[in-house]
N, C-alpha and C positions, 0 to 999 in steps of 0.2 A: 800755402793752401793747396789743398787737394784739385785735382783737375776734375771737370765735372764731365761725367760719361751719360750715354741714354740708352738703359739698358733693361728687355723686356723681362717682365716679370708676369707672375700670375697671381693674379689678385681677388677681392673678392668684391665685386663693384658692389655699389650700391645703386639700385634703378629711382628707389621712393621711399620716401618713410614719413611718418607724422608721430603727432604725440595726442595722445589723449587723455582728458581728465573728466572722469567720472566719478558721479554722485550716484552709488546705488542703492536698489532695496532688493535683498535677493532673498528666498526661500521658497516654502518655510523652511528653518533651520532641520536635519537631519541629524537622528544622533548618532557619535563615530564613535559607539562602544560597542564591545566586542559580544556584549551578552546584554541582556535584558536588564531594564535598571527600573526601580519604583520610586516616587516621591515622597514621604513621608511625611508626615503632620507632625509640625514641632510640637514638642515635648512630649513627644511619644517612641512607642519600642519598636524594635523591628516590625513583631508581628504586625504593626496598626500599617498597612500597606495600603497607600491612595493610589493615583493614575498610574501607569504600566507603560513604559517607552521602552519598545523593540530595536533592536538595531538598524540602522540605515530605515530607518521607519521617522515620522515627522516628530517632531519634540512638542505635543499640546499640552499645556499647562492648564490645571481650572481656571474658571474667569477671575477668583481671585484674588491670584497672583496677578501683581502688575507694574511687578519691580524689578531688573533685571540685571545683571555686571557680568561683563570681560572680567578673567583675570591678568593679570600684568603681564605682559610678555607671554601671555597662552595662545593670540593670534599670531597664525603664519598665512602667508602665499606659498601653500603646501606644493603646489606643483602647476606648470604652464604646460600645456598641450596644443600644439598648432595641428588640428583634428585636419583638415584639405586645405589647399590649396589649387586652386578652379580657375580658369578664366571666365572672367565677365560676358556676358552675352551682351550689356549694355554700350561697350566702347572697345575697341581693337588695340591689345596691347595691353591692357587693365587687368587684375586679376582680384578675386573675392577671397580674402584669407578670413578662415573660421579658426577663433583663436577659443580654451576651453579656459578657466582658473581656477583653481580650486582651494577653498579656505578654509581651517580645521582653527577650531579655539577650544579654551573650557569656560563654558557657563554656569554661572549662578542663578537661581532664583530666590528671590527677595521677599520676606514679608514687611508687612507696615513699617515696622519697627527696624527697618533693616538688614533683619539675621538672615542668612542664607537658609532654606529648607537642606533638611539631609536625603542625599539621593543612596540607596541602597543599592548597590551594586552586585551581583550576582556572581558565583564563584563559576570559573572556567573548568570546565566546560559547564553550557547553560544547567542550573539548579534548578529543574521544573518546579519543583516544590515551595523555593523561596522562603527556604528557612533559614539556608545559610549566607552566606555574601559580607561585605566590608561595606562601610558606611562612607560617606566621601561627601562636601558641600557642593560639588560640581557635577555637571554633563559634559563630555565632551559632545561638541557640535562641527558642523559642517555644512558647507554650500558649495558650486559653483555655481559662474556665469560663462557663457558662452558671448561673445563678442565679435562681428564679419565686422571688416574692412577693408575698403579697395583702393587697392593701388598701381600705381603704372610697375611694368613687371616686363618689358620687351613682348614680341611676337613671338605665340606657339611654337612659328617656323624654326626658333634659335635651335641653331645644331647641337644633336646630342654629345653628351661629352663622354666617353669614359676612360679611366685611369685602374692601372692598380690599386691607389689605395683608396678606390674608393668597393664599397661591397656591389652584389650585383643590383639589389632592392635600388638603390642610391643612381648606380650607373643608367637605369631606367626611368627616372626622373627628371636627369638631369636638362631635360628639353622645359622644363618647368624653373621658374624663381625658386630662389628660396627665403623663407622670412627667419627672421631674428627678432623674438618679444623682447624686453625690459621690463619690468613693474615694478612698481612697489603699493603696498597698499594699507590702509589702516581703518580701524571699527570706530565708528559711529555712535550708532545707539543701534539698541533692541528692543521692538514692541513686538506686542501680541497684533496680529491683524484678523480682525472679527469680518473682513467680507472675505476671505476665504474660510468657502464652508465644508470643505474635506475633513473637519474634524469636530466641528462645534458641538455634536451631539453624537456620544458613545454609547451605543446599545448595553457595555457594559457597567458602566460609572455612572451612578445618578447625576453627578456634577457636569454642567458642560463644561466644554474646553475648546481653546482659542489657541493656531498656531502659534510661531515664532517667528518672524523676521529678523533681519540685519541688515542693517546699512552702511556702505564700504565705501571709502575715497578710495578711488582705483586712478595712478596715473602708469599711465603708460607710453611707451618707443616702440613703436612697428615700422621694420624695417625691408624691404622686396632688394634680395640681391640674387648676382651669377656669380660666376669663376670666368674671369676674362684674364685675358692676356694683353697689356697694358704697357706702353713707352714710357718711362718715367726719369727724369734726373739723378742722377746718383752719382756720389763722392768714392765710390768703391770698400770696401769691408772695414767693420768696424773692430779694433782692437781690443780687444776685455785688457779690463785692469787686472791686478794679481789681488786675490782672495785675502784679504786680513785672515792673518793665520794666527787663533785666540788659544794653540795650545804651546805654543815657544813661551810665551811671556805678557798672562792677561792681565799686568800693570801699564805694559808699552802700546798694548791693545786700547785699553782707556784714553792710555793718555795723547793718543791720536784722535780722538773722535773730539769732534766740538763740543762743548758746555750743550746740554737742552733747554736752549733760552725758550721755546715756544713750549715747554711743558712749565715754565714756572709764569711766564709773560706773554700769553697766547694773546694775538690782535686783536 
């Protein structure tokens, strides 16, 4: 057995972290096309063009529509933004992280009968005219939510660090924590929410119309760490194995690896 040594290293502590599970309702949904899309009235032709959704504009539907679907695998956790990082004015040592999410899907709209409406999609660059464009069952859509949590994080006092590799922006921070998200997250359901009144009546559409929501299981890991320099046990360096080499002879390759009992008899 190896002799055990205690030998400093530089690490990346960890000060605090929690976990959270959230039940949301976020909007209204925004649509993430790139041009201008209409709604169209089943069994009808292009020309017959209903409500008008702008890009990055709310996605209102008439009142009635009030059937809605995710497509399979169309939701993502498009991107995490940890927007500041503050200290607390409330507790010494404590720090307020504002974390952003941001979630892209494609949406259906639903009649009674279940059929998705066809949304008319505009050709790139925007077709003022609206004569021409492609037909598609879907919107793509969009939200985030912004999310603050506090956590212990050391004293402002902590001395600044700087290194080569880190850039200059970075070496100016470094008297601050730094946080690490995790998520994962998944949809819900979609309704229309009729007490947001930012759209229920359209000076240009006789029809009213009723935003969109979404509701998100959101869990998450927030974690406040530094760059410390730490005493640790250690065995001293670890030895790599030598590479399975699959182009001498990819019979003798095979025939070293074990059977895969857990692809035929998983627990």
């Amino acid at each position: 057995m190896k002799e055990v040594n205690k030998d400093p290293i530089i690490a990346l502590k960890i000060f605090d972290q929690c976990s959270l599970d959230k039940c949301l309702e976020v909007g209204p949904i925004l649509s993430d096309e790139e041009c201008e899309c209409a709604i169209l009235e089943l069994e009808e032709t292009k020309s017959d063009i209903g409500k008008i959704i702008l890009p990055c504009s709310p996605i209102c539907v008439p009142q009635y529509i009030s059937s809605f679907k995710i497509l399979n695998d169309s939701f993502k956790l498009k991107n995490i933004t940890i927007i500041d990082i503050k200290q607390t004015p409330l507790k010494k040592g404590y720090w307020d992280v504002d974390i952003k999410f941001e979630f892209t899907f494609k949406l259906q709209l639903l009649s009674l009968s279940m059929q998705p409406y066809k949304i008319l999609h505009c050709d790139i660059p925007c077709n003022r005219t609206r004569t021409r464009g492609h037909i598609k069952d879907y919107i793509k859509g969009k939200v985030s939510y912004i999310q603050q949590i506090t956590l212990y994080g050391g004293d402002c006092e902590s001395p600044i660090i700087a290194s080569d590799i880190f850039t200059p922006k970075q070496t100016l921070r470094n008297n601050t924590p730094h946080a690490l998200v995790e998520a994962k997250a998944f949809p819900l359901d979609v309704n229309p929410n009729c007490c947001d009144c930012s759209c229920i009546f359209d000076d240009i559409y006789e029809e009213p119309t009723v935003p969109l929501y979404i509701t998100i299981g959101l869990n998450t890991v927030i974690s406040l760490f530094r760059l410390k320099s730490i005493l640790v046990k250690s065995y001293g360096y670890t030895c790599p194995k030598n590479c399975a080499d699959k182009s001498t002879n990819p019979c003798d390759y095979l025939n070293n690896i074990d059977f895969p009992n857990d692809l035929f008899f998983p627990e």
